[in-house]
N, C-alpha and C positions, 0 to 999 in steps of 0.2 A: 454349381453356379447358384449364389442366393440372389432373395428380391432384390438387393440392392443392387447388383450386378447389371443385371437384366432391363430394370425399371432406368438404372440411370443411363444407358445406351440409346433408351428411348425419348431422351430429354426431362425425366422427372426425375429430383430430385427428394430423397427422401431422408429425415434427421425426426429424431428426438426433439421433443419440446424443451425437456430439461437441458441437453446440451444447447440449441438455439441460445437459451435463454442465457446460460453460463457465457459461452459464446460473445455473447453482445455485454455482458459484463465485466469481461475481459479487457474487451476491446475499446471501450468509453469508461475508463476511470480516472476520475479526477481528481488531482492529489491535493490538498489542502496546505498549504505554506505553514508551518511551523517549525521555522527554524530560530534554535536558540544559542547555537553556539558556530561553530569554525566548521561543526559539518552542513550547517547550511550552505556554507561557499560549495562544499561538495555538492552538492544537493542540485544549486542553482547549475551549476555545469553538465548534468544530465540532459536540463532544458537546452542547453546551447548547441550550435551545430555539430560539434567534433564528436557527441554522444547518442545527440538529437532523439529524447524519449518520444518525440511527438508519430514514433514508428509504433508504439504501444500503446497508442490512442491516447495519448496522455501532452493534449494540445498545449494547457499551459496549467499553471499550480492557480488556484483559486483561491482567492482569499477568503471566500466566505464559506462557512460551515452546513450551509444549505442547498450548497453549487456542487458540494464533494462528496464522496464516498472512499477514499483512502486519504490518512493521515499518516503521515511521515513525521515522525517527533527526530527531531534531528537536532540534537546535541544535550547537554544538562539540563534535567526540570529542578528547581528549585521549589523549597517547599510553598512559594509565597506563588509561583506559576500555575502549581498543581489542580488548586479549583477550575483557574482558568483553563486546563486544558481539558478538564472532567465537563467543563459548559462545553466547550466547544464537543467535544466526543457526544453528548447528549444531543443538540441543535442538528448534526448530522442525520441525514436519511438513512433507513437502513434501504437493502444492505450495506454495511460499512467494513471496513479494513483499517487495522494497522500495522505500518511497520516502523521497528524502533529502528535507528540508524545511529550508529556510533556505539563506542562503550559506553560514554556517559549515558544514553539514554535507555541501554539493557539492562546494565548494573548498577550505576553513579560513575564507570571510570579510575580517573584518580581521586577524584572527592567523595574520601569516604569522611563524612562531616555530618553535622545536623541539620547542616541547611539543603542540601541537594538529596533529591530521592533516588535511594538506590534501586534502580526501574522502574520503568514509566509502568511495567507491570502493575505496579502495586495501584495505578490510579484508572489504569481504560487497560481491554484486553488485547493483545498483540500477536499479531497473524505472522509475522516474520520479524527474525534478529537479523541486523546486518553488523556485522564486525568493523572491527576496525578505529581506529583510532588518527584522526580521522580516517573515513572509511573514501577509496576511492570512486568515483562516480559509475565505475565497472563494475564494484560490488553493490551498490545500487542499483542498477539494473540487473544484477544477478539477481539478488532479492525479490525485484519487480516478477522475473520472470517464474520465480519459486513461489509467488504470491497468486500469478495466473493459474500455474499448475494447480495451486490447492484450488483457486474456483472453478477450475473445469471440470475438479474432484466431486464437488458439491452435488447432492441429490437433493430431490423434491422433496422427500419427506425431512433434508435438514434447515430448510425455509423456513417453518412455520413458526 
């Protein structure tokens, strides 16, 4: 029988700082609206009742890059988007997240061309791929939940 056993029979409750803190960052993350193609319809139906993300502390998508800490790049970045989406990734608080959603925005998709970037990779750094073409809003919340895992992952000494 450990402390934890014993101490919580007694009414106290005993946690790691580093998890608390993972913890509550799990649970309040705010996804930043950028959507640029036909996976943003996906995207947007997470928010709506049938998916309802607001179960993953994820109340509604912010528009602003100072309200959010996960960006969802949902659909083709074109080369002429690309700065804009490097400001926006910049103006974001850390800690931050990304996840690319769709093929166009893991790869380019089907435009393989000069004008669209093949992955958003090559412009801000991405915490999860979600597939798909368009991807359905169950693989976006797959994603979400493979995004949690990795920050529950997180150790104090990879904050710094």
């Amino acid at each position: 029988m450990g402390v934890e056993q014993k101490l919580g029979q007694m009414g106290v409750v005993t946690a790691r700082l580093e998890d608390l803190v993972n913890w509550g960052r799990t649970n309040a993350m705010w996804p930043m609206l950028f959507g640029l193609a036909c996976c943003a319809i996906e995207m947007m139906a997470t928010q709506a009742a049938h998916y309802d993300a607001s179960r993953f502390g994820m109340e509604l998508m912010r528009p602003s890059p100072r309200q959010s800490d996960l960006m969802i790049v949902a659909g083709r970045v074109s080369r002429k988007m690309a700065p804009v989406l490097r400001r926006l990734y910049d103006q974001m608080a850390e800690p931050k997240w990304v996840i690319a959603m769709g093929d166009c925005a893991s790869c380019g998709g089907v435009f393989n061309n000069y004008a669209v970037v093949q992955g958003v990779d090559e412009i801000v750094p991405v915490d999860v791929y979600v597939a798909g073409c368009p991807p359905r809003p169950e693989a976006l919340i797959d994603g979400i939940i493979a995004l949690h895992e990795k920050v529950r992952g997180e150790k104090l000494k990879d904050w710094a």
